[in-house]
C-alpha positions as CSV (number, residue, x, y, z in Angstrom):
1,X,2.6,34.6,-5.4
2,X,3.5,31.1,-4.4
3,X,4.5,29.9,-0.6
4,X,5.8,26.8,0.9
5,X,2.3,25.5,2.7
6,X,2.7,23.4,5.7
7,X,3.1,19.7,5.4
8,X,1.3,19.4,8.5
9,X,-1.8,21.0,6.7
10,X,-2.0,18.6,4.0
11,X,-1.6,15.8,6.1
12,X,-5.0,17.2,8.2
13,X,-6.5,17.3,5.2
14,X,-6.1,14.3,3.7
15,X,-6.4,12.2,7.1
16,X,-9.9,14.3,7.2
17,X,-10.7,13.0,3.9
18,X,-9.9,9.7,4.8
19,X,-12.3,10.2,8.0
20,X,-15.3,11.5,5.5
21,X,-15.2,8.5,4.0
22,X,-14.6,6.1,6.6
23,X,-18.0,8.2,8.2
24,X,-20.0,7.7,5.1
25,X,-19.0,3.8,4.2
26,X,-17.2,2.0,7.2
27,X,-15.1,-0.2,6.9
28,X,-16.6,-1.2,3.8
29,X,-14.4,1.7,2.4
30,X,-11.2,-0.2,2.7
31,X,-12.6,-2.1,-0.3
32,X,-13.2,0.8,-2.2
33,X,-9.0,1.6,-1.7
34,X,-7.7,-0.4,-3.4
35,X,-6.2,1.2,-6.3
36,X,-5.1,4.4,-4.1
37,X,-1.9,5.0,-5.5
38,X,-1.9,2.5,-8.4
39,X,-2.8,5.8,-11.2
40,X,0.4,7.4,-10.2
41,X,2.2,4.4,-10.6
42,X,0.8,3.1,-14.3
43,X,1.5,7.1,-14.9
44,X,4.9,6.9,-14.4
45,X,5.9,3.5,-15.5
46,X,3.4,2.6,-18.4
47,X,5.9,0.1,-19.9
48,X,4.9,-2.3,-16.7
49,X,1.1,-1.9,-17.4
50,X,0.1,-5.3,-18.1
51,X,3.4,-7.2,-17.8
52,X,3.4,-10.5,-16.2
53,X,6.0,-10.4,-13.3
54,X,7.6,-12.4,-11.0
55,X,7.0,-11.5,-7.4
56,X,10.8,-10.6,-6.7
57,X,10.0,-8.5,-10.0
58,X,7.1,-7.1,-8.5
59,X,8.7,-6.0,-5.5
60,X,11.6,-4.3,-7.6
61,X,9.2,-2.5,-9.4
62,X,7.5,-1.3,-6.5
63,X,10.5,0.0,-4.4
64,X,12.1,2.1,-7.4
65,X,8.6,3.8,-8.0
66,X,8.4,4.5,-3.8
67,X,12.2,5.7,-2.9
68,X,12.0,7.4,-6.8
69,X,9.4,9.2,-5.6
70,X,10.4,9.8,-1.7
71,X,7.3,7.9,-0.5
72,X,9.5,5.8,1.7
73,X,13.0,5.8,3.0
74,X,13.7,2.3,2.2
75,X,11.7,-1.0,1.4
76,X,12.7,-4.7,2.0
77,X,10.6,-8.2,1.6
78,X,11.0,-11.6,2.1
79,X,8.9,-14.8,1.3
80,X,7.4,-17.5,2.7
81,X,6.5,-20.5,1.4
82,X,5.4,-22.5,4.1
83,X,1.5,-23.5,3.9
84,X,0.7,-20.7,1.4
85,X,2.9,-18.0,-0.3
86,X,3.5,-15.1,1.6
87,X,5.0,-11.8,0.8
88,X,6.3,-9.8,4.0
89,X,7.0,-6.3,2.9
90,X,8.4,-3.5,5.7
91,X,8.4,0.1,4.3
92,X,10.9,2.6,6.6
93,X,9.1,5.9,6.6
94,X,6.3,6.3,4.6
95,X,4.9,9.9,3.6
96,X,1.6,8.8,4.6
97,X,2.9,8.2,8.3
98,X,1.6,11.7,9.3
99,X,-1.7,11.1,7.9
100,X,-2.0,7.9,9.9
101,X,-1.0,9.4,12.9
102,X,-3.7,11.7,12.6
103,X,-6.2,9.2,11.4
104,X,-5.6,7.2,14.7
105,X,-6.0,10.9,17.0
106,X,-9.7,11.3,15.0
107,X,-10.4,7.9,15.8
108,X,-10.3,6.3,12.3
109,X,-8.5,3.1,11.6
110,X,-5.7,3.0,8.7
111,X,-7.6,2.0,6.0
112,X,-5.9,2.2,3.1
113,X,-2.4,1.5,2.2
114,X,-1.1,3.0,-1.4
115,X,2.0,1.1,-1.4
116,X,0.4,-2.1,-0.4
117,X,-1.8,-1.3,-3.3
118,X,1.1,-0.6,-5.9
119,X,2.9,-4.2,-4.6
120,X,-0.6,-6.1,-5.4
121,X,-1.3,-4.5,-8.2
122,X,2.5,-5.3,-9.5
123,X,2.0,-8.8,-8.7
124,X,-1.1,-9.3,-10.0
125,X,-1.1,-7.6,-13.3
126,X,0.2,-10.2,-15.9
127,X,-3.1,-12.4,-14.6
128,X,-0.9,-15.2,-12.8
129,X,-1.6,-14.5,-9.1
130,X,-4.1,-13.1,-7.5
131,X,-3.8,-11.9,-3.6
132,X,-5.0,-11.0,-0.3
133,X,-3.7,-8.9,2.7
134,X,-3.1,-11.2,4.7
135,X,-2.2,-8.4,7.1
136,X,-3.7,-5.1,7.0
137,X,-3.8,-1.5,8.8
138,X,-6.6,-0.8,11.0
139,X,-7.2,-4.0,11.8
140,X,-4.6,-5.2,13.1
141,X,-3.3,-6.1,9.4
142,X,-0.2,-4.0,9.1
143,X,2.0,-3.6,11.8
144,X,3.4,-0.3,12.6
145,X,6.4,0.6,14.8
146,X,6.7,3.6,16.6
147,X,10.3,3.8,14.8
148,X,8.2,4.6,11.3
149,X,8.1,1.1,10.1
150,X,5.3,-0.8,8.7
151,X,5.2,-4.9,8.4
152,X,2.8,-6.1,6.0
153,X,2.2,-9.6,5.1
154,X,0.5,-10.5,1.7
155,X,-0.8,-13.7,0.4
156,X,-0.3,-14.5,-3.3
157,X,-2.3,-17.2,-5.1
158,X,-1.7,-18.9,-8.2
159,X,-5.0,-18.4,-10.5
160,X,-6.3,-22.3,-11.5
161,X,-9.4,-21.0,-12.9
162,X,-10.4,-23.7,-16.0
163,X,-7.6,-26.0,-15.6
């Protein structure tokens, strides 16, 4: 026999699995996150594992793999190009809303962001760039709105390594 569980339950659970670890490592655990949600996405798009894209690219790939999958109402980014390269993503909605909400109510800051991850990893793949939150939950990284919208803001680097 199979019954609709609560949403409400899973998000308990997962924001108290996000608190077991935050107990065991810190904050040190946010650097153990950063592939939280990547899997999924290599899963469902293998053709993109690997492929050198463009950061407009990047983000494309990224929002069809979140609304595909209903992790976000909508997604929207813009750059900067000012005195570094700066991607400023805001996702509308995010399934894992709930789970931050309860993070913040035991006391644990957002640590870990899963479609932050799948926009680095996107950028990063083809070995071009290489980036950096420059803006981040938790710590004052990633802003949130009380509307259900999250600001990030990402720097991406051009890799110079041997040249």
């Amino acid at each position: 026999m199979s019954r609709q569980v609560d949403q409400k339950y899973f998000t308990g659970l997962l924001a108290e699995t996000f608190k077991a670890f935050y107990d065991e490592r810190g904050s040190g655990c946010r650097y153990r996150c950063t592939l939280l949600g990547v899997d999924g996405y290599q899963k469902a798009y293998p053709e993109n594992v690997g492929k050198d894209m463009t950061v407009a690219e990047a983000f494309e790939a990224t929002k069809k793999y979140l609304l595909e999958n209903g992790v976000v109402e909508d997604v929207t980014y813009t750059e900067e190009h000012d005195f570094a390269d700066v991607v400023n993503v805001t996702f509308k909605n995010c399934a894992q809303w709930g789970t931050e909400v309860k993070m913040k109510e035991l006391g644990i800051p957002t640590y870990a962001c899963p479609c932050a991850n799948i926009m680095a990893y996107n950028i990063e793949q083809g070995g071009k760039f290489t980036t950096e939150l420059a803006t981040f939950a938790g710590n004052k990284d990633l802003e949130r709105t009380e509307e259900g919208v999250c600001r990030l803001a990402m720097s991406c680097f051009v890799k110079n390594i041997g040249k």
